[in-house]
N, C-alpha and C positions, 0 to 999 in steps of 0.2 A: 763943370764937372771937377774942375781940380781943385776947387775951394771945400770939396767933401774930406779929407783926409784930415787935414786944419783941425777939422767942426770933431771931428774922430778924434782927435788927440787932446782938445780941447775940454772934452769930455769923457773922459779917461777909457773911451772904443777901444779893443783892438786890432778892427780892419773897418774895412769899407765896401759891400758889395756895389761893384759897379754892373753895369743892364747896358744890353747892346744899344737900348733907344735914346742913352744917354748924349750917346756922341754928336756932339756939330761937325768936326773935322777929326774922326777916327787916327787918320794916319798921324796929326801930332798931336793930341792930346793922350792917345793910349802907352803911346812909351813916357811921355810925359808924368801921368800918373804912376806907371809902374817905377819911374825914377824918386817920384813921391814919397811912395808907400816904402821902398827899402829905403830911403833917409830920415824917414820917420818911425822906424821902426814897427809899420802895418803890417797886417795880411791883406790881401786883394783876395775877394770873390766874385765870381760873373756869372750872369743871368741873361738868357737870352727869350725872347720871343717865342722863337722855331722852336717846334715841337719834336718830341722822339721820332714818332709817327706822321710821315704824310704822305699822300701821293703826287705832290707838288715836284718834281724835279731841279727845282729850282731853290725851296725848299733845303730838300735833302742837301744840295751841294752848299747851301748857306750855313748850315750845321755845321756841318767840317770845318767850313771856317769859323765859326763860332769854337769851336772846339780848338782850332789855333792861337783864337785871340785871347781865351783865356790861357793856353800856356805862353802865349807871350806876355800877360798881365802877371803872371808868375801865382797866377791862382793853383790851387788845389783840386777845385771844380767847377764843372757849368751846371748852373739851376736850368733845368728843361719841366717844359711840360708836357703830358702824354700823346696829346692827339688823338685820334681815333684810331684805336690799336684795333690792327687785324686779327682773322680767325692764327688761332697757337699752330705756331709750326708755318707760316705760309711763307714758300721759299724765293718769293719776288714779291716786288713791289714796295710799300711803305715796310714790310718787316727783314726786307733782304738792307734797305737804307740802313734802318734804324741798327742792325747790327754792324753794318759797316762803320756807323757812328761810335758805335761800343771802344771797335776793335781801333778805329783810329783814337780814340779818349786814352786805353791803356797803353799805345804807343807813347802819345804826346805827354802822359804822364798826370792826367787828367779825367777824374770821377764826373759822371755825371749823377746828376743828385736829382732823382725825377720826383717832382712836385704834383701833388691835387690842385687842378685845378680849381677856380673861385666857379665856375660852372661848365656845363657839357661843351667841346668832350673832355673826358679826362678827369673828372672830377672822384671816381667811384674807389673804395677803399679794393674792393675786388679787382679791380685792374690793373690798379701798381702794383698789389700784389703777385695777380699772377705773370705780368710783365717779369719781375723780379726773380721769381721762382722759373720761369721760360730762359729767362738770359745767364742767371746764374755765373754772373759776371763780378768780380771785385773793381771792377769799373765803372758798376752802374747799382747807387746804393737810392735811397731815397730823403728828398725834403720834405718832414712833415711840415705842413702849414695846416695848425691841428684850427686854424678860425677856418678855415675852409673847409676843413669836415665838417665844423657843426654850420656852419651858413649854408651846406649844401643839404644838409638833414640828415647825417652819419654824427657817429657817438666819437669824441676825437682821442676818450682816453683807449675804447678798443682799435682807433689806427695805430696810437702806442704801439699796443699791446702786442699787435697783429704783424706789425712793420719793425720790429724794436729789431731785427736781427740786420736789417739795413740802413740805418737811421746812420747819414752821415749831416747833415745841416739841419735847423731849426728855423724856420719863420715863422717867428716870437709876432703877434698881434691880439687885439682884445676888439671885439664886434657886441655891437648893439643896435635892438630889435626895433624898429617904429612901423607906420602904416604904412610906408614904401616900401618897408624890407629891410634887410642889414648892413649896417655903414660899418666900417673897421676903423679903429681909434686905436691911440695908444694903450699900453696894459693899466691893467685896470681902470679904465675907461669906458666898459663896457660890461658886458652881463654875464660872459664867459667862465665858467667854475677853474680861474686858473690854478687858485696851489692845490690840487688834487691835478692837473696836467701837468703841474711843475714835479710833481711825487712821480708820476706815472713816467714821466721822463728820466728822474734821476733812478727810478726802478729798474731800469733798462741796464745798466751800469754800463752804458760803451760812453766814450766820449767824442761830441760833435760840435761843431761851429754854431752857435744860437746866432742868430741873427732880428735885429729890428728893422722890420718890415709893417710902416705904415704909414696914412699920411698925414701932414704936419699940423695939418687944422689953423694954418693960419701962424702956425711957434713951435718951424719943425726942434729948434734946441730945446725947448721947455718940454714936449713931448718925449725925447731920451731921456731927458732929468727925471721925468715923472715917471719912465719906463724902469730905469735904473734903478730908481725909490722901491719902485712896486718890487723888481726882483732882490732887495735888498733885504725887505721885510716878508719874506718869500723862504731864503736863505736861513 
């Protein structure tokens, strides 16, 4: 995990999102990194597993700390994904957590940035939204990860469109279609209508953290190169 900043700077990044599944040994590699990234002049973002919503108790109280670990990584926010979000309004259980989660995020100083899932639950553009609209929180905005609207069969420039007023992080990927279904590749590496996502994005006119997010295919450096190009000619 601490050899990702290096590869960051290496390649003219300016942060590194790090994922709770990273860790071998949490307790010293995460100050570690976080010692990293401010002599390096990064930003840190983190990503967790645990969902908004669960009814796992176990769960829920993993969030929190998730929600810690990123303001100890000195990030700005944690990538979450929805979960199976209960009926609007319900005053226990998975949605009594999930705002407990909220309220501890705006204490610790920390957005959670709720993501579509790559499939059920949690994938549906109607559910973060009305999550968002129910929470109404400047502590809980949203990650588009517009390859996963369209791998999941949703139109990814109306999540834009539809989510633009919460859009605080981007995960930037390109997907392509075969007889198994859809693999995620770097940008342009794939069939996705990106500079008309890239338009719909800078349409929005907020600004948020873009992030690449995908896997290395064997040359995770050459796939940033190639991602970086594609945004370059994009620009």
């Amino acid at each position: 995990v601490l050899d990702l900043a290096p590869i960051a700077v290496k390649h003219g990044a300016r942060g590194v999102e790090y994922r709770d599944v990273y860790w071998k040994n949490k307790g010293r590699e995460l100050p570690a990194a976080r010692e990293q990234v401010i002599r390096l002049k990064l930003m840190a973002t983190y990503t967790t597993v645990t969902p908004l919503f669960s009814a796992d108790p176990g769960a829920q109280a993993q969030l929190l700390r998730d929600i810690e670990d990123a303001r100890a990584l000195g990030s700005p926010l944690l990538r979450v994904n929805l979960g199976e979000r209960p009926a609007l309004g319900s005053p226990k259980g998975p949605g009594a957590a999930a705002r407990e989660a909220v309220s501890c995020a705006a204490r610790a100083g920390v957005a959670l940035a709720l993501e579509n899932n790559a499939r059920p639950p949690g994938e549906r553009l109607a559910d973060i939204k009305a999550t968002l609209e129910e929470f109404n929180s400047p502590s809980l905005g949203t990650n588009i990860d517009f390859a996963n609207y369209a791998t999941t069969g949703q139109d990814p420039i109306e999540a834009i469109r539809a989510l633009a007023p919460w859009i605080i992080y981007v995960h930037a990927k390109d997907a392509r279609k075969d007889a198994h279904g859809w693999t995620s590749t770097s940008l342009g590496g794939g069939s996705l209508p990106l500079k008309e996502i890239m338009a719909a994005l800078d349409k929005t006119g907020r600004s948020f953290l873009f992030c690449f997010e995908f896997p290395g295919e064997g040359d995770p450096e050459a796939a940033i190169m190639k991602s970086k190009a594609f945004m370059e000619a994009c620009a």
